[in-house]
C-alpha positions in Angstrom: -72.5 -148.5 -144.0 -74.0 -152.0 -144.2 -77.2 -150.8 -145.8 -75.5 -148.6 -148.3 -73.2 -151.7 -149.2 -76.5 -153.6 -149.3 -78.0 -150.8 -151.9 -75.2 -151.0 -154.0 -75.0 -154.7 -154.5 -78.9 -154.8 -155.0 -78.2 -151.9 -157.9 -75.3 -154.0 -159.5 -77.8 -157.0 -159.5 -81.1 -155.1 -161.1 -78.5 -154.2 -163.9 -77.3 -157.6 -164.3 -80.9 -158.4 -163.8 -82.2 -156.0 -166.3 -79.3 -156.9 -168.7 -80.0 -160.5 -168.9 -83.7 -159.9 -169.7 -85.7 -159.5 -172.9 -87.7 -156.5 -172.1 -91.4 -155.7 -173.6 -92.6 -152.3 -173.9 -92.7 -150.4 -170.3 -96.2 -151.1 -168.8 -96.8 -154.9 -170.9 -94.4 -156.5 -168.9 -95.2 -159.6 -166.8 -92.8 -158.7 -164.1 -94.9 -155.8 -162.9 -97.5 -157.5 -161.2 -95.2 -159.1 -159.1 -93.2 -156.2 -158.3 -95.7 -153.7 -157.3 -97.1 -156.8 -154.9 -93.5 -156.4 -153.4 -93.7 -152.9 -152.7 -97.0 -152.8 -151.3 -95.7 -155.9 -148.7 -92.0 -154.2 -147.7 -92.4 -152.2 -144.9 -88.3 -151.8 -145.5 -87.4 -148.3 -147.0 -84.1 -149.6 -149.1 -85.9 -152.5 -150.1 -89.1 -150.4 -151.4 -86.4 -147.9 -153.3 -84.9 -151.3 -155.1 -88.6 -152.3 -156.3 -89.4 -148.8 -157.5 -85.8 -148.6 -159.3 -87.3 -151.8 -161.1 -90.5 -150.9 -161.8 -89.3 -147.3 -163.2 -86.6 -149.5 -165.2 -89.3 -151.5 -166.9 -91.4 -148.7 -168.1 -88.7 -147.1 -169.8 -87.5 -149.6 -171.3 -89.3 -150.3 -175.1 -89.0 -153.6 -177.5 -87.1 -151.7 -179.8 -83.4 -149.7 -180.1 -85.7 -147.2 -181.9 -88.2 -146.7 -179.6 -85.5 -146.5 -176.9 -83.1 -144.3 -179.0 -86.5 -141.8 -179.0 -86.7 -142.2 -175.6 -83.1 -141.8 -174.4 -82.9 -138.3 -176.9 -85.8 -137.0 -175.2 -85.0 -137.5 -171.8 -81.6 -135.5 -172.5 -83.3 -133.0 -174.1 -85.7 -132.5 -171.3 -82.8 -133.0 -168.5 -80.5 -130.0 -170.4 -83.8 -128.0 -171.3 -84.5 -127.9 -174.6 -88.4 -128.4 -174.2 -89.0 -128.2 -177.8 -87.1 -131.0 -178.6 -87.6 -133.2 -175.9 -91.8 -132.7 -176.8 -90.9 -133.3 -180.6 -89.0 -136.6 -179.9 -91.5 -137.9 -177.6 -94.4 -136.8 -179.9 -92.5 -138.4 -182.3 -92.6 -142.2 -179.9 -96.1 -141.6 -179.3 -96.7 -141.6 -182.7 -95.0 -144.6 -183.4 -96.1 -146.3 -179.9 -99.6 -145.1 -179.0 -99.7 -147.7 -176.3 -96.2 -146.7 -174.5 -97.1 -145.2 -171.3 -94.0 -143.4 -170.5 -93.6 -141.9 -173.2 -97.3 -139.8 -172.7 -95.6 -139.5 -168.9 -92.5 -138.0 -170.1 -93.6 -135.4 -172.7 -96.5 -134.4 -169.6 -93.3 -133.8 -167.7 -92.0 -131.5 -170.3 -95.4 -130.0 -170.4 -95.1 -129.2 -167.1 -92.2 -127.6 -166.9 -93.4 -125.0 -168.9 -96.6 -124.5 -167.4 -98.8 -126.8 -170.0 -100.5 -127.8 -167.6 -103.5 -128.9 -169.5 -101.4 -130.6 -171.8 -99.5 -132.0 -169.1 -103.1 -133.2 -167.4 -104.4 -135.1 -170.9 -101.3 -136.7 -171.5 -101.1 -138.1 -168.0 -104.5 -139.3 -168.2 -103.9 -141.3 -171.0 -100.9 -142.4 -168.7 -103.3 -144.1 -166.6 -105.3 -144.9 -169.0 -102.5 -147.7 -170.7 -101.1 -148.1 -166.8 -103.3 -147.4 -163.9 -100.3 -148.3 -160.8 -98.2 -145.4 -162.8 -97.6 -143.5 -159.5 -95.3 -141.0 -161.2 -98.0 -140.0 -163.8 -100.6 -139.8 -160.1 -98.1 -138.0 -158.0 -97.2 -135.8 -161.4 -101.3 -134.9 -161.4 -101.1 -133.7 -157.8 -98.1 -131.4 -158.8 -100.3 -129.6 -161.6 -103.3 -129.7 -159.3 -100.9 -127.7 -156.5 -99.3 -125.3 -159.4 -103.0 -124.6 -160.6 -103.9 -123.7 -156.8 -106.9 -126.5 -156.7 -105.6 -128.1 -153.7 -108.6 -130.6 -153.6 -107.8 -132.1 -156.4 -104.5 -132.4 -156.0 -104.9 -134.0 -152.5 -107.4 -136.7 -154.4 -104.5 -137.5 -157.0 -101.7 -137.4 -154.5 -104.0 -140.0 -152.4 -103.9 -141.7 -155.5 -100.3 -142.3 -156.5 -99.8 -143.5 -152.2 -102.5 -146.3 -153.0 -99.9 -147.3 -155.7 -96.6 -146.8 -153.9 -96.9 -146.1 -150.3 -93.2 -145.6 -149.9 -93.2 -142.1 -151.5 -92.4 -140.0 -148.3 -92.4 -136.4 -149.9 -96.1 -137.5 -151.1 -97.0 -138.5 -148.0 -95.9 -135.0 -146.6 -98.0 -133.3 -148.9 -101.1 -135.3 -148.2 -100.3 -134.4 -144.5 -100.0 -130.6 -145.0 -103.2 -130.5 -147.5 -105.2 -133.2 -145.8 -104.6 -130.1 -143.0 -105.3 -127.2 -145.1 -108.3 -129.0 -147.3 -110.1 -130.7 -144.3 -109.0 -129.8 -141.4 -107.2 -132.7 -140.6 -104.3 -135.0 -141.5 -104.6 -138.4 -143.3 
């Protein structure tokens, strides 16, 4: 009860936090440094979530109501499953902000929803490419790796993504069970 009280207070006070802050486009922003040295020193689980919660709020956020209005339509999109629209309006950011890593993570999302998955694999290369710590676009590479049945590679890019965030338990089960299945061991 204490620790959910705790988790709600923190979440009031990253949107105040957020709200009060002049935000640069996603991965340019100062304040990641500092947070992903957080999150690798916490060895507390509600405290990691806060950090990620900030982290994931930066890079979404863009410089510009345009770039944010583009982002907001395509995440609808993607969350009610119109996959055509959701890859035209982040195509559409892309094109207008090459250097905007979320949006090349989102639209590989899409892509891999519908089983894109080279599509899915360039774009989230270019991911790391413009934001090497992006453990969604790491842990997203190790889900098309599993879905293509190359379980090497998807143990390598799942390794990956807990080098950036070490708090990402279902990752960490996965690199268990394929560590297991790959090379005869666990981590």
């Amino acid at each position: 009860m204490i620790r959910s009280i705790a988790l709600a207070t923190a979440t009031v006070a990253l949107s105040c936090w957020l709200a009060g802050q002049t935000l640069q486009a996603a991965q340019d922003d100062p304040r990641l440094d500092s947070l992903f040295e957080q999150l690798h020193q916490t060895s507390d689980s509600a405290e990691a979530q806060l950090i990620q919660s900030y982290i994931w709020a930066l890079w979404v956020e863009a410089h510009d109501d345009g770039l944010n209005q583009l982002m907001d339509g395509g995440t609808r999109a993607m969350q009610v499953g119109d996959h055509n629209e959701a890859i035209g309006m982040f195509g559409q950011l892309i094109e207008v902000a090459p250097d905007f890593a979320e949006a090349w993570n989102k639209r590989a999302t899409v892509y891999y929803m519908i089983g894109r998955y080279d599509d899915s694999i360039a774009d989230c290369m270019k991911v790391l490419e413009l934001e090497p710590r992006h453990f969604g676009a790491l842990s997203g590479l190790g889900l098309i790796y599993t879905s293509m049945d190359d379980k090497p590679a998807a143990l390598h890019w799942f390794r990956e993504a807990l080098r950036q965030n070490p708090h990402m338990d279902n990752i960490r089960d996965r690199v268990e069970d394929l560590s297991r299945e790959v090379e005869g061991e666990a981590i």
